[in-house]
N, C-alpha and C positions, 0 to 999 in steps of 0.2 A: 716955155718948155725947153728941156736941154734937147740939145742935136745930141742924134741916133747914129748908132755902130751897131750894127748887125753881122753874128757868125753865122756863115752858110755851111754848107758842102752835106755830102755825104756821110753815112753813117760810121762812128769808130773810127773819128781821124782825128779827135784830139778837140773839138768846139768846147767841151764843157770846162778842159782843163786850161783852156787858151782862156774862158769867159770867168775863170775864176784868179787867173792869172793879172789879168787886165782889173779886175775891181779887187783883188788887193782880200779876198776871204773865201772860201769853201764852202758858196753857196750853193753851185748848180752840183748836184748826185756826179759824180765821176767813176764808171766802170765800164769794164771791158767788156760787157755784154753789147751785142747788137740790140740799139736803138731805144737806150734809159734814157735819151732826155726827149720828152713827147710834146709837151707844151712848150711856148716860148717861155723863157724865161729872163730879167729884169734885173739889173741892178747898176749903180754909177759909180764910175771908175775918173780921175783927177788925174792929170798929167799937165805940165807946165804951164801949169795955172789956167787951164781949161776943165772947166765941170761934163761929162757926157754919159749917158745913158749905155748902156751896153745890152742886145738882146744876144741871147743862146739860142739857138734854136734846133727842133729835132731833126734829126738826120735824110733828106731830101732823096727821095725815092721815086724818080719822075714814073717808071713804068709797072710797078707794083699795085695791086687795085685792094689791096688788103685795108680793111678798115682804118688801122690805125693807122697806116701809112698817106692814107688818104687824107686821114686827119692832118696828120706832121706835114704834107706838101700843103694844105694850105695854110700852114700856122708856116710856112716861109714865105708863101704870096704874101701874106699881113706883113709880117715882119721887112720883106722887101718894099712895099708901101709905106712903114714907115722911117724907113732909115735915112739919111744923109750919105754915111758911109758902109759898104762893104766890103768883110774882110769873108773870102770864099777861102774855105782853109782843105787843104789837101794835106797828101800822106807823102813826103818824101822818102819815106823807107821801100814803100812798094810802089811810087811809083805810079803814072795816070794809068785810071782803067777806063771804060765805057761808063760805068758810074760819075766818073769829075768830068767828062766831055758830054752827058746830058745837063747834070745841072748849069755848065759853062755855056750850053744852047740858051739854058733859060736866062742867065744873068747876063747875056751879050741883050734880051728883051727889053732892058730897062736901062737907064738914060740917069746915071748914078757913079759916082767915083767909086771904084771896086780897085782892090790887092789883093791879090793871090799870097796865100798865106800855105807855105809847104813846112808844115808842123814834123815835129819828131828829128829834125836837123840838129843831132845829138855830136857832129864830129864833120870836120875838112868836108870828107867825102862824099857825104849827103848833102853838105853847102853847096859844095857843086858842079853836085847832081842835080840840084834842085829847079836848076837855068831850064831842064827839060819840058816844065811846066809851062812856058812863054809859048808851048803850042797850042795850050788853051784858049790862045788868044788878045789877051791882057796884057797892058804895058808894065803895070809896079807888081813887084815881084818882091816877100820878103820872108827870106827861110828865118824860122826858129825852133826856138826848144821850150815848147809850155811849160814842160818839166822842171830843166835847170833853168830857165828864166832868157837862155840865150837869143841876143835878137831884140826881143822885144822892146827893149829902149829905142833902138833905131824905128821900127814898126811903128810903135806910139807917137814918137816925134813926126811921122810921115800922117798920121791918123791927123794928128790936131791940127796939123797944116790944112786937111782937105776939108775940115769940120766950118758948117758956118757959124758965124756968131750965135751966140742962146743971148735969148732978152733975160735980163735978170728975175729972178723970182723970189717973193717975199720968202724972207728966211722965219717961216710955219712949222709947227710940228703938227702935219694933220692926224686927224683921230683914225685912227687903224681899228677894223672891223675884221678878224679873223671866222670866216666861215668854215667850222668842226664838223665832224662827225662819221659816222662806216661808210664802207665802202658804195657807189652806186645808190647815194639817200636824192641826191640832186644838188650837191653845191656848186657844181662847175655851171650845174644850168640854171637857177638862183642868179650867180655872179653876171652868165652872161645875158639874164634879161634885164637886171638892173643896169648894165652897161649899153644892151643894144648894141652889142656887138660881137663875135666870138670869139672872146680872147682864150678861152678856154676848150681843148677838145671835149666835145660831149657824144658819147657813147653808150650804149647799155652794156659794155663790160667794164665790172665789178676792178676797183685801184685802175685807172685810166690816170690819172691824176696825180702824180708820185713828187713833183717838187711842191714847191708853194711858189703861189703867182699872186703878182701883188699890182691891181688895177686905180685907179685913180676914177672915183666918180664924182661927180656934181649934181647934186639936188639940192633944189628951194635954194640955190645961190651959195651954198654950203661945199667945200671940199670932205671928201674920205678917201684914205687910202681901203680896198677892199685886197684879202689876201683868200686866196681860195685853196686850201691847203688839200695835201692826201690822203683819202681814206683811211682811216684810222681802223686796222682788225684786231679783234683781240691777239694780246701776246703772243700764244702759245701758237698764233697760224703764221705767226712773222718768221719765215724761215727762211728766206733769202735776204741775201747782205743790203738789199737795194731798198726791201718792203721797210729794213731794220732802219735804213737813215731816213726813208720818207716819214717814216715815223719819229723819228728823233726832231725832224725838220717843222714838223707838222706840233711836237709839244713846245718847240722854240715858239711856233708863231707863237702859240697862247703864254707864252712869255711876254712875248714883246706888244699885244695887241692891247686896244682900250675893252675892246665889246669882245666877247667871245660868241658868236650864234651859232648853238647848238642845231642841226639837221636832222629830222627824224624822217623816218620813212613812213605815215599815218598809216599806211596798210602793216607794217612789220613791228611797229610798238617803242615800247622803251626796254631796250637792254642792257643787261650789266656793264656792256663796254660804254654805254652813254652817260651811265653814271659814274663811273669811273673818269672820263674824261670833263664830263660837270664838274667832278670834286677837285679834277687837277687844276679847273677853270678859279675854280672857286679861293681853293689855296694861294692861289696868287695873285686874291683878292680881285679878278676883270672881272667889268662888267658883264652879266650874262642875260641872255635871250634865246629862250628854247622856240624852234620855229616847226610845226606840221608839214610839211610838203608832202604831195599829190594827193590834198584832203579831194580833189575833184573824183577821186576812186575810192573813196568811200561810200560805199550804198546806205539806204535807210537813213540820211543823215536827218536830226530833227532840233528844234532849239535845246537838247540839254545834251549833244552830243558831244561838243565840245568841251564844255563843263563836266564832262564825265570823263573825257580824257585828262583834262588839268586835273583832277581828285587823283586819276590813277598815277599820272607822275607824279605827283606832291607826295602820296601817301607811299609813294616809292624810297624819294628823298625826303626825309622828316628836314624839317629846322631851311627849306630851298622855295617856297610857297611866294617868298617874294622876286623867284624869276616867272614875267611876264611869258606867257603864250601864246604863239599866235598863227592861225592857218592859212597855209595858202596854196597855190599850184603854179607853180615858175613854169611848166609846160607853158600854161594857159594867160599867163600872168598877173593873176589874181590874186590881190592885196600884196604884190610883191613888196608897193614901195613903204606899206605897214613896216613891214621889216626896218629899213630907215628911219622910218618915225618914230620908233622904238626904242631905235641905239642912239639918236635923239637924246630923247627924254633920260636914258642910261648914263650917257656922257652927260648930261646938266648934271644927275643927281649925286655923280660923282665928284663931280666939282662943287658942290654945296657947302655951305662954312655956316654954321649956326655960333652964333654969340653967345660966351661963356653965359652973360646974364640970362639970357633964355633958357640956356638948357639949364642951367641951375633953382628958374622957376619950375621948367619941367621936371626936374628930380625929385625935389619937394614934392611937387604932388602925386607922383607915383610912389614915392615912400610913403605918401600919407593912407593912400590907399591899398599900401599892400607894404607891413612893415618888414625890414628885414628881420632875421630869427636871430635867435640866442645859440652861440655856438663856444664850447665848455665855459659856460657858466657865466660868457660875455655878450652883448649885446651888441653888433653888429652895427657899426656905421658909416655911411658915406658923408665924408664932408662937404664936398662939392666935386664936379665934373666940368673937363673943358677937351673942345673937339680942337687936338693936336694938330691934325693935315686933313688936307682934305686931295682928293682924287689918289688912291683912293681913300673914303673916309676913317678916323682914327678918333677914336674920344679914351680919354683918359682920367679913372674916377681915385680920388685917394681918399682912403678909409682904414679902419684899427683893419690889422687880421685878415689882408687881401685872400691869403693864402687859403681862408675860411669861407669862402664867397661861396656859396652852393651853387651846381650847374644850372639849376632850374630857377635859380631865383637871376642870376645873366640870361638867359631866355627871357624871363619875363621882363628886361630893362631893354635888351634888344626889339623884344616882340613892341611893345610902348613906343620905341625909338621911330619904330616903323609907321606902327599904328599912327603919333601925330605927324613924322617931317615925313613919310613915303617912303624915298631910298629904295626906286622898284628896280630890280636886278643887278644890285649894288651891293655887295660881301661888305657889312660892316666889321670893323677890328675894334673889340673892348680893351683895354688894360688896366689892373688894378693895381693901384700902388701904395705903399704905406704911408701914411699923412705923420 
């Protein structure tokens, strides 16, 4: 594992700009609103040739009993639990209030190399001013400017001094499982029972959830990275600047992810926003996995209940019938690690490579039995087919007159494709080319 750096302090002093500053991209949400960054959040940052992990964390509110605040102080207990270093980042423009000398009671608790980081040190005068904050306590003192970058060389150099060695780790690109879906369906609480642990805040209010958090799980002796992304609302209710980047951040994951798992809410159904967000899934060719949560509140439940909700999504997305199904209740944590097994089997089939010789036995006999037509007054043929790449998978068919291929007669070479090698929640890509 890489050794940890964790940002503390108070709310609206600059952590998310200082944590995006330090890894080098404009991952963690940065706005002036009181207290947008709510979960920790994750990413590694390189400095003279040390690799380190970097947490963000939300803004530390020792004496507030408000839900979400409750949340955020303990997602800094964690975060202080796991770090090697912390940098406690203050406001040098305003200044210590009673807010940096409660969290400075909590961080004198812990037995951990800590800097005092007096952020916003835009000019001389704030530089040093900044010496005012040694009454917090603390011996390493390092004013900068998240903004214009000021400083922070020096800071970093003092950082990878206090960091201990990381044992080396295989250089893996593990499979990334982006968990989707609306607001308050249960992905945060999904993620944290398959972790066993709460890395994520869980609440019953609706967007809790606004960056993406990206967990490290191990089952059956397997790594995943798990990414628990934001609430996804429909467009037209995205009306703050903040809900708009969660949402930007949140079509990235399903960018960058292997498995996409869809979250439904079994009592609230399938909505237009979930197919919409399938189809974005799908376009970008991830694997996908539509998942039931809190089927445990469904009443009357009997063996054709479930197979009557799979008909109603399928018949919802025509030509989608090959993403897999599956129910569970992360409350209760029931079939959770089905989930797993699933993206499993998604990731193998993505990776699959069939031998030009085989499918070109397979071509033949599905041409036999179902010939292509006659299109202006030619007779339609494929010469042979060979599967280009695989994860994800690509087959490419050359025949007279691609341009001629009827929609329904690609359905039926897909549908066959499935029918014999599987490919369960796997977006195949056809291409016809001129032979």
């Amino acid at each position: 594992m890489l050794p940890v750096v964790s940002i503390v302090g108070r709310p609206n002093v600059g952590k998310s700009t200082i944590f995006n500053r330090l890894i080098g991209q404009r991952k963690a949400i940065v706005h002036d609103e009181y207290g947008v960054t709510r979960d920790r959040h994750y990413g590694e940052s390189y400095w003279n040739g040390v690799d380190f992990t970097v947490i963000d964390t939300g803004g530390y509110l020792p004496d507030d009993m408000d839900v979400m605040v409750v949340g955020i102080r303990e997602q800094v207990h964690i975060a202080l639990e796991e770090s090697d270093v912390v940098l406690f980042v203050v406001d040098s423009e305003h200044g210590i209030n009673t807010l940096d000398k409660s969290v400075a009671n909590l961080l004198r608790q812990q037995d951990k190399p800590l800097i005092i980081v007096p952020n916003k040190a835009d000019n001389d005068e704030r530089r040093f001013n900044a010496s005012e904050f040694y009454e917090l306590g603390f011996d390493e003192l390092f004013p900068i400017s998240a903004i214009s970058g000021t400083g922070t060389g020096e800071l970093l150099d003092r950082v990878v001094e206090l960091l201990p060695e990381s044992a080396p780790e295989a250089d893996e690109e593990l499979p990334k499982l982006a968990f989707i879906g609306r607001p308050n369906v249960g992905k945060s609480s999904l993620v944290n029972a398959l972790l066993n642990d709460e890395r994520s805040i869980v609440t019953d209010i609706a967007g809790t959830t606004r960056d993406s958090i990206n967990s490290k799980l191990n089952f059956n002796g397997k790594d995943y990275i798990l990414v628990d992304t934001a609430g996804l609302r429909k467009r037209v209710k995205v009306k703050e600047n903040i809900e708009f980047y969660s949402t930007v951040r949140t079509e990235r994951a399903i960018r960058d992810c292997d498995v996409a798992i869809l979250i439904l809410d079994a009592e609230r159904g399938f909505e237009d926003q979930d197919k919409r967000v399938l189809r974005e899934a799908e376009k970008f060719n991830k694997g996908l996995i539509i998942v039931l949560n809190k089927w445990d509140l469904i009443e009357d439940k009997d063996t054709n209940t479930v197979k009557e909700f799979e008909e109603y999504i399928y018949n919802s997305v025509p030509q989608m019938n090959y993403i897999p199904v599956v129910t569970i209740s992360a409350i209760n944590k029931k079939r959770i690690h089905r989930v797993i097994e699933l993206a499993d089997m998604v990731i193998e089939a993505r990776t699959k490579q069939i031998s030009t010789s085989e499918l070109n036995n397979f071509l033949e006999e599905i041409l036999s039995d179902r010939p292509l037509p006659m299109k202006r007054g030619r007779q339609l043929k494929i010469q042979y087919m060979t599967q280009v790449k695989s994860d994800p998978p690509v087959f490419k068919f050359f025949m007279n007159n691609p341009q001629d291929m009827p929609p329904n007669y690609r359905r039926y070479i897909e549908n066959k494709i499935r029918e014999k090698y599987s490919f369960t929640g796997v977006p195949i890509t056809m291409v016809f080319r001129q032979k």
